[in-house]
N, C-alpha and C positions, 0 to 999 in steps of 0.2 A: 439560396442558402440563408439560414438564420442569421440573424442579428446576433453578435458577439456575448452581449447582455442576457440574450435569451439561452444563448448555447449555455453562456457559462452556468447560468442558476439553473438549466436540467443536469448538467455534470456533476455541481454542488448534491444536485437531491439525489444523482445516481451513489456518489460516493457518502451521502448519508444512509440511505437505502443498504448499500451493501458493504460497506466496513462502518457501519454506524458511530461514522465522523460529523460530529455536530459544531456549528455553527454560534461563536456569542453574540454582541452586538461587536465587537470588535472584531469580526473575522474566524478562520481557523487561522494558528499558528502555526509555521512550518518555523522549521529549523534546517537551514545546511552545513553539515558538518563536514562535509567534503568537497572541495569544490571538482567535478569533475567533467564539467562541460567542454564539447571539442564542436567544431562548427560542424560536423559532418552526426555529430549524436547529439542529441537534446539532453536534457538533464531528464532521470528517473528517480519517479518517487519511490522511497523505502521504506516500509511500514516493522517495524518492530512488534512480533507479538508474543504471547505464551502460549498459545496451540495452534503450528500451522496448519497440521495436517484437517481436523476441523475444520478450520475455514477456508483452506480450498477446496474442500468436498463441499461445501454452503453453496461456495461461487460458483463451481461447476454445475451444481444442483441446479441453479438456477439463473443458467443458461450464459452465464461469463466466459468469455475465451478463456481460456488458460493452456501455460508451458506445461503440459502433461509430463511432468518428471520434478523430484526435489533433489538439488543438489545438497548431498551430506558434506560437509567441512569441519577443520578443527574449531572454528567461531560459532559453527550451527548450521541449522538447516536454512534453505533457501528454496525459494518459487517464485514462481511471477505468473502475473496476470494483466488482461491488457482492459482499459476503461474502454467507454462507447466512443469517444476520437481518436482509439488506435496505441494510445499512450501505453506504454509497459512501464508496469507497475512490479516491484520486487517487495517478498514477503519474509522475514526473519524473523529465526527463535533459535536464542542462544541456546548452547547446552545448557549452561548454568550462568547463576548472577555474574560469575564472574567476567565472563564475554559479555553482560550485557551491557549498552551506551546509557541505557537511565534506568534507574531503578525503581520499578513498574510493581505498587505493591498488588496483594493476595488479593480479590476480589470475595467479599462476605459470603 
């Protein structure tokens, strides 16, 4: 088995690599805004985005597991997908700003 160190900075490049989450000298930032860890479930990461359906055709494109189905709700759409250590990962897009948690502007 890998070294901790080494696992951890291929997971870093996998999740730069595929939700093109970068890295400053200070780390990424995460934020929890819920706490909802129980001993029997780990905590899931939840990515917030503006077009999910796009980017899990990306991940599936290119060979990432994924929950083959998007849950439609009054908050927005949902998917998930699981990293290379198994981890499920949850993907959201609000209907609109108003459901949204931070307000993510237009890209140029």
């Amino acid at each position: 088995m890998e070294p901790n160190i080494q696992r951890s900075e291929k997971l870093n490049r996998w999740y730069e690599e595929k939700l093109h989450l970068h890295r400053n000298e200070e780390g990424l930032f995460v934020e929890e805004l819920f706490e909802m860890q129980s001993e029997d479930k780990p905590r899931m990461l939840s990515f917030q985005v503006q077009k999910l359906a796009p980017l899990m055709n990306n991940l599936a494109e290119s060979g990432v597991k994924i929950v083959d189905h998007i849950d439609e709700t009054p908050r927005g759409k949902y998917a998930w997908f699981f990293d290379p250590e198994g981890n499920k990962v949850e993907i959201w897009e609000p209907w609109d700003d108003s459901q949204s948690l931070v307000n993510i502007p237009e890209p140029d």
